[in-house]
Backbone as numpy.savetxt, mean C-alpha at the origin, in Angstrom:
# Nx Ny Nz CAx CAy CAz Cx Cy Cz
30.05 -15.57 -39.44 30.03 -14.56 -38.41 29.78 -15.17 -37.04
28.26 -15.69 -36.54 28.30 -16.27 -35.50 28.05 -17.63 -35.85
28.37 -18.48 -35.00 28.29 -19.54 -34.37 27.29 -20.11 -33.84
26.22 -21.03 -34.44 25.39 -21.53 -33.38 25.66 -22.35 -32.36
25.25 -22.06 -31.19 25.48 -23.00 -29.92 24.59 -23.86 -29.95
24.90 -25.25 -29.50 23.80 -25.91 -28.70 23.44 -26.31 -27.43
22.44 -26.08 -27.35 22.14 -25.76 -25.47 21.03 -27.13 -25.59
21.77 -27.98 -24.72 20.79 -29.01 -24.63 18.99 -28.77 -23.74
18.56 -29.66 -24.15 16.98 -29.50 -24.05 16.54 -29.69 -22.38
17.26 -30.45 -21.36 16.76 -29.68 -20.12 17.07 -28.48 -19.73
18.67 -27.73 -20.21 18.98 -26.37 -19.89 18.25 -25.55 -20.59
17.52 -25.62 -21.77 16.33 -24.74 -22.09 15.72 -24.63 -21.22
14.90 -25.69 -21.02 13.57 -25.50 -19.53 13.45 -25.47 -18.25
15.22 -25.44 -17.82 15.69 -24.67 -16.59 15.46 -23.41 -16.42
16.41 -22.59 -17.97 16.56 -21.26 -17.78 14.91 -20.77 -17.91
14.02 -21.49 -19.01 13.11 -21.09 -19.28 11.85 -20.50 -18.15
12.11 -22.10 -16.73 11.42 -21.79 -15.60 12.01 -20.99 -15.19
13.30 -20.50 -15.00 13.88 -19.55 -14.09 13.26 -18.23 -14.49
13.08 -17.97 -15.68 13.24 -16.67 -16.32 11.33 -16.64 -15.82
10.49 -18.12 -16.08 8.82 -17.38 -15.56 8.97 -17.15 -13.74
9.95 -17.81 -12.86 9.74 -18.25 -11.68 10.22 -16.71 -11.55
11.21 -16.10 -12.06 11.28 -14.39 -11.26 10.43 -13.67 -11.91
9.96 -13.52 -13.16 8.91 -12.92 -13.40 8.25 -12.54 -12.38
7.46 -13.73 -11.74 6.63 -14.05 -11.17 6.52 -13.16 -9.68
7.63 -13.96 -8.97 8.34 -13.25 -7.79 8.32 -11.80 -7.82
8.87 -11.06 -9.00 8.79 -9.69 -8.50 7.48 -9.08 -8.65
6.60 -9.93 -9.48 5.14 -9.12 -9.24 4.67 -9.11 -7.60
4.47 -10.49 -7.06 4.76 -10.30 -5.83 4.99 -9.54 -5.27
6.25 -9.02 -5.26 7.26 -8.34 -4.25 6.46 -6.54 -4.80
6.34 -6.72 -6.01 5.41 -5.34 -6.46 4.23 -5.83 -5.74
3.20 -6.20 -5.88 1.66 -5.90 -5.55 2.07 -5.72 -3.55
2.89 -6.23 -2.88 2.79 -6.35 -1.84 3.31 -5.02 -1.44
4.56 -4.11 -1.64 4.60 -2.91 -1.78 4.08 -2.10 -1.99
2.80 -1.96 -2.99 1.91 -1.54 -3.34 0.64 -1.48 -2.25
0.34 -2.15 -1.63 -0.48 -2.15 -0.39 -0.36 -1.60 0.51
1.35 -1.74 0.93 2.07 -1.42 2.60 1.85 0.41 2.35
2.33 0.78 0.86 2.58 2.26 0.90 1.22 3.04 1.03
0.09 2.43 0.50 -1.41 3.22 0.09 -2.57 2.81 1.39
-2.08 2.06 2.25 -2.99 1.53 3.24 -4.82 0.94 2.76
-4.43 0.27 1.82 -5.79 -0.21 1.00 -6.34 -1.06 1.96
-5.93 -1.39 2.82 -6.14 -2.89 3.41 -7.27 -2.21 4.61
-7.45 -2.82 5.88 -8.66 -2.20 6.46 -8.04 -1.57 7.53
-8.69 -0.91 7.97 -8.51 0.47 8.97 -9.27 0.17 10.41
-8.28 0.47 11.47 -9.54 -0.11 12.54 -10.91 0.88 12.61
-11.74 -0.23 13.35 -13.38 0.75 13.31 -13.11 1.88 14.27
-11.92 1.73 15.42 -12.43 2.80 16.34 -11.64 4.12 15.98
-10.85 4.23 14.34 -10.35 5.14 14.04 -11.16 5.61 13.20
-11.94 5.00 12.11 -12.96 5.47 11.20 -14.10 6.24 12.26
-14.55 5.28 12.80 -15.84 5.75 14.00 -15.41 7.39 15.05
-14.13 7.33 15.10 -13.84 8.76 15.82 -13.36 9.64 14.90
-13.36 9.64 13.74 -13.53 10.36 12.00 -15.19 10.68 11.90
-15.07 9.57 11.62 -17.15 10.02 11.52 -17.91 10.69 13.13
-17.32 10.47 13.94 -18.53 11.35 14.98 -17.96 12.40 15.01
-16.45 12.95 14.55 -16.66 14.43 14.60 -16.70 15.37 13.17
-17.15 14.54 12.87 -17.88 15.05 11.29 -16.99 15.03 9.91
-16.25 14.02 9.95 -15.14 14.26 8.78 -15.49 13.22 7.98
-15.95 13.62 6.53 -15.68 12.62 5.80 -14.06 12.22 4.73
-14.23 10.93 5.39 -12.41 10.49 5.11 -12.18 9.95 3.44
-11.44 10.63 3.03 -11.00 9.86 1.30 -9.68 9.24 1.49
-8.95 9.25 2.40 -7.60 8.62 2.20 -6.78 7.95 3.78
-6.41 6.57 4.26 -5.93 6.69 5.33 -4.97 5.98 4.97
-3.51 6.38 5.76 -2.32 5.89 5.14 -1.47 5.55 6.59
-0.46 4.76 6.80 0.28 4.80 8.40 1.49 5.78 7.98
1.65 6.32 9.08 2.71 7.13 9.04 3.77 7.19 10.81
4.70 6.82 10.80 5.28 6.92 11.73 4.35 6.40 12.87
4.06 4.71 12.72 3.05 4.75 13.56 1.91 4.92 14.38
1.41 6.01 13.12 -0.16 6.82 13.63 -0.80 6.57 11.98
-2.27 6.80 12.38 -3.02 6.96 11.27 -3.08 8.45 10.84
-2.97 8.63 9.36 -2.88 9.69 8.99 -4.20 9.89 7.92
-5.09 10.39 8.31 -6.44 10.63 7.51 -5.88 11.67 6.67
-6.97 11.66 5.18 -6.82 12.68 4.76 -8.77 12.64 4.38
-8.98 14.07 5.14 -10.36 14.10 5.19 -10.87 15.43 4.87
-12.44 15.14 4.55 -13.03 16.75 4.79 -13.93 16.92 5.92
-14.54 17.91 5.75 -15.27 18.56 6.93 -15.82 20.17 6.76
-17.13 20.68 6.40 -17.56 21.84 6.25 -16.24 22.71 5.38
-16.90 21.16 4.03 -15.61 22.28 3.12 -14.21 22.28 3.17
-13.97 22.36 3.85 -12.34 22.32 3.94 -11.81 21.10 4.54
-10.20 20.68 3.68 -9.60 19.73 3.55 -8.73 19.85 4.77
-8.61 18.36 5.96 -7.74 18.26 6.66 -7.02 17.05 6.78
-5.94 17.17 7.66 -5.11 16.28 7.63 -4.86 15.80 9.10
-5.71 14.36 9.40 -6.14 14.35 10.82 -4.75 12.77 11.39
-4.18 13.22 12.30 -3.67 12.17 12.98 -4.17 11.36 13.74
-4.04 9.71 14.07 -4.86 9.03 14.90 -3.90 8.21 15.59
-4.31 7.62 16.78 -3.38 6.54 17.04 -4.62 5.23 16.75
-4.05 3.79 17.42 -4.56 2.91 16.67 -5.93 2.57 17.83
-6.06 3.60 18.78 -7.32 3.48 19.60 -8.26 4.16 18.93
-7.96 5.40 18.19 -9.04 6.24 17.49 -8.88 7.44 17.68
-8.22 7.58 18.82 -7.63 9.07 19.76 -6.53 10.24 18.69
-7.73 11.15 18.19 -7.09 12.49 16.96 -5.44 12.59 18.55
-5.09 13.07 17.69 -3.69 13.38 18.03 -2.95 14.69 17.33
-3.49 14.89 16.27 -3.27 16.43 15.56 -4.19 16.22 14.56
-4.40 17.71 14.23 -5.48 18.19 13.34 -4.68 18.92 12.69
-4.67 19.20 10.85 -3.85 20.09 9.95 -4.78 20.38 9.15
-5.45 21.73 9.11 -6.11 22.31 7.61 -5.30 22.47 6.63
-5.67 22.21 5.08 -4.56 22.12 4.13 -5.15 23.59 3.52
């Protein structure tokens, strides 16, 4: 039925690195995507600091079209606060 081939012994451990070397690469290319979309990374102080003095506590900050986009509370109710990268609210959204 089939045929065995023989594939000599450096083209094994060509394809073999090739096949760990992209593995590899697209985790990469995943974990780094993974960061850009969730904004895990740090937030400037003078956007947190103008969150906290007008009383919002923040669970989520993400970029959006070039502004910071909080997702915060405050006496109970959930908002959705815009920032630029000085700290300066720019819109306020109750959800």
């Amino acid at each position: 039925m089939f045929k065995a081939i023989h594939i000599p012994t450096k083209a094994k451990r060509a394809i073999a690195a090739s096949i760990v070397g992209l593995s590899l690469a697209g985790g990469v290319v995943y974990a780094s995507d993974d960061t850009d979309d969730h904004m895990s990374g740090e937030v400037p102080s003078a956007v947190s600091d103008a969150l906290e003095a007008a009383g919002y506590t923040v669970k989520r900050v993400e970029m959006e079209d070039g502004l910071y986009e909080a997702y915060a509370m405050r006496d109970g109710n959930r908002y959705e606060v815009m920032l630029d990268h000085a700290g300066n609210i720019v819109e306020v959204e109750e959800e």
